[in-house]
C-alpha positions as CSV (number, residue, x, y, z in Angstrom):
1,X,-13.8,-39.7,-37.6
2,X,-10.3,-41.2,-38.3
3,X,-7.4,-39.2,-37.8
4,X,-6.6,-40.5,-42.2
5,X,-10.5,-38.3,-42.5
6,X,-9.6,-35.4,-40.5
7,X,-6.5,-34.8,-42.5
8,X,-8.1,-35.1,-45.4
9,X,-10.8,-32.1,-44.1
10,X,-7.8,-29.9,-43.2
11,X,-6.5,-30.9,-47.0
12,X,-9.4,-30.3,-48.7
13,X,-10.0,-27.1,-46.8
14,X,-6.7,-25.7,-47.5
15,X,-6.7,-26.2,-51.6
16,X,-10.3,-24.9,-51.7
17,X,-8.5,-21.2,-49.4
18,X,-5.3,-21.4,-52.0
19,X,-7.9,-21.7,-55.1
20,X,-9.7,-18.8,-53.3
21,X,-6.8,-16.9,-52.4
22,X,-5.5,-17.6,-56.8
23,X,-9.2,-16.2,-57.8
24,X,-9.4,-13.0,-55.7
25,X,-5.6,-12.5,-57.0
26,X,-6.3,-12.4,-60.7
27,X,-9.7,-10.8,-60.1
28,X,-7.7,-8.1,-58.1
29,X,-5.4,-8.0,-61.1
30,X,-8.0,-7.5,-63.7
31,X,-9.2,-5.0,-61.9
32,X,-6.0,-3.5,-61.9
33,X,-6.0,-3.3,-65.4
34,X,-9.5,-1.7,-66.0
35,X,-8.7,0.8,-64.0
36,X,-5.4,1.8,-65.4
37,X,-7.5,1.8,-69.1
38,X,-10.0,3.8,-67.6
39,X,-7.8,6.5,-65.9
40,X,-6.5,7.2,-69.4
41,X,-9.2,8.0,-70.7
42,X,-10.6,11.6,-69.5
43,X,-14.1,11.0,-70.5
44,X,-14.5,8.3,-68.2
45,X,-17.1,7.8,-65.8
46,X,-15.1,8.9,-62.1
47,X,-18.3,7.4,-60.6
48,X,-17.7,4.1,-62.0
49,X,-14.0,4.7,-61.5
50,X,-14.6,5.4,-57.9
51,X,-16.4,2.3,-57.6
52,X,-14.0,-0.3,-59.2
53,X,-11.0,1.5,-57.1
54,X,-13.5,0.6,-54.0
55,X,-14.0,-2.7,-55.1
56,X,-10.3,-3.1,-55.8
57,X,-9.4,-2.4,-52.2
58,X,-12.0,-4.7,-51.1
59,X,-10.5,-7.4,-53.3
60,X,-7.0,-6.5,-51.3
61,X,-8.8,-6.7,-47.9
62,X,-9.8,-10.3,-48.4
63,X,-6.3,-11.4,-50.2
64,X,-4.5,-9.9,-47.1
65,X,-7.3,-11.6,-44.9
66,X,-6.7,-14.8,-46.7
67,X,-2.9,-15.1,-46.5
68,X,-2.8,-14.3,-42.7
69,X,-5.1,-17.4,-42.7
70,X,-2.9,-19.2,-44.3
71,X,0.5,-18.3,-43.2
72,X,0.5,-19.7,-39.6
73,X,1.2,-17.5,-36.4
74,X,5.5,-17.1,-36.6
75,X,5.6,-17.0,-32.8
76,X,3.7,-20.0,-32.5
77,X,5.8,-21.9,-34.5
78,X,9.2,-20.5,-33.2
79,X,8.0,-21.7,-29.8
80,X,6.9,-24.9,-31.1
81,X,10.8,-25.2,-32.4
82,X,12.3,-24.3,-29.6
83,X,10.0,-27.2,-27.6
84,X,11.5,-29.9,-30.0
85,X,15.0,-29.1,-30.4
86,X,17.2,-30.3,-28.1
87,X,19.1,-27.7,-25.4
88,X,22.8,-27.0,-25.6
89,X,25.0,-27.5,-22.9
90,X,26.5,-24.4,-22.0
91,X,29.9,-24.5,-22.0
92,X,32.1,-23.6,-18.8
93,X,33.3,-19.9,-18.5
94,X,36.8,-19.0,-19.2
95,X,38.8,-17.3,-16.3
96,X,40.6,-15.2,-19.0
97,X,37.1,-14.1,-20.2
């Protein structure tokens, strides 16, 4: 594989998580909604209600998931930073200081 084919894997691979990571957002937000309907109403199902708050948090478990995917590792790319950048010279002490 050429290097051109590889980064178009990594592409293609990253819009397909983003598109993933847009879905389980608005699902999780529907669900949001349903629930705050369903609340209201005191002749609701709490069974059901149980559920959907379940399958709310799960929704939330794999948008968190998702996003630590995505967002790459801080440290690793502060190191990576420091690597490239060049180093100051340090300036010479003052004998007043």
């Amino acid at each position: 594989m050429s290097e051109i084919e590889d980064q178009d894997n990594v592409d293609r691979e990253l819009f397909k998580n983003v598109e993933k990571l847009r879905e389980l957002r608005i699902a999780h937000r529907d669900l949001d909604e349903v629930i705050s309907r369903l609340s209201l109403d005191f002749q609701s199902d709490q069974l059901q209600l149980k559920r959907l708050k379940k399958r709310k948090l799960i929704l939330k478990d794999q948008i968190t998931r998702l996003e630590s995917e995505l967002i790459p590792d801080l440290n690793a790319v502060k190191q990576a930073l420091r690597a490239t950048r060049p180093r100051r010279k340090s300036w010479p002490k003052c004998s007043r200081c």
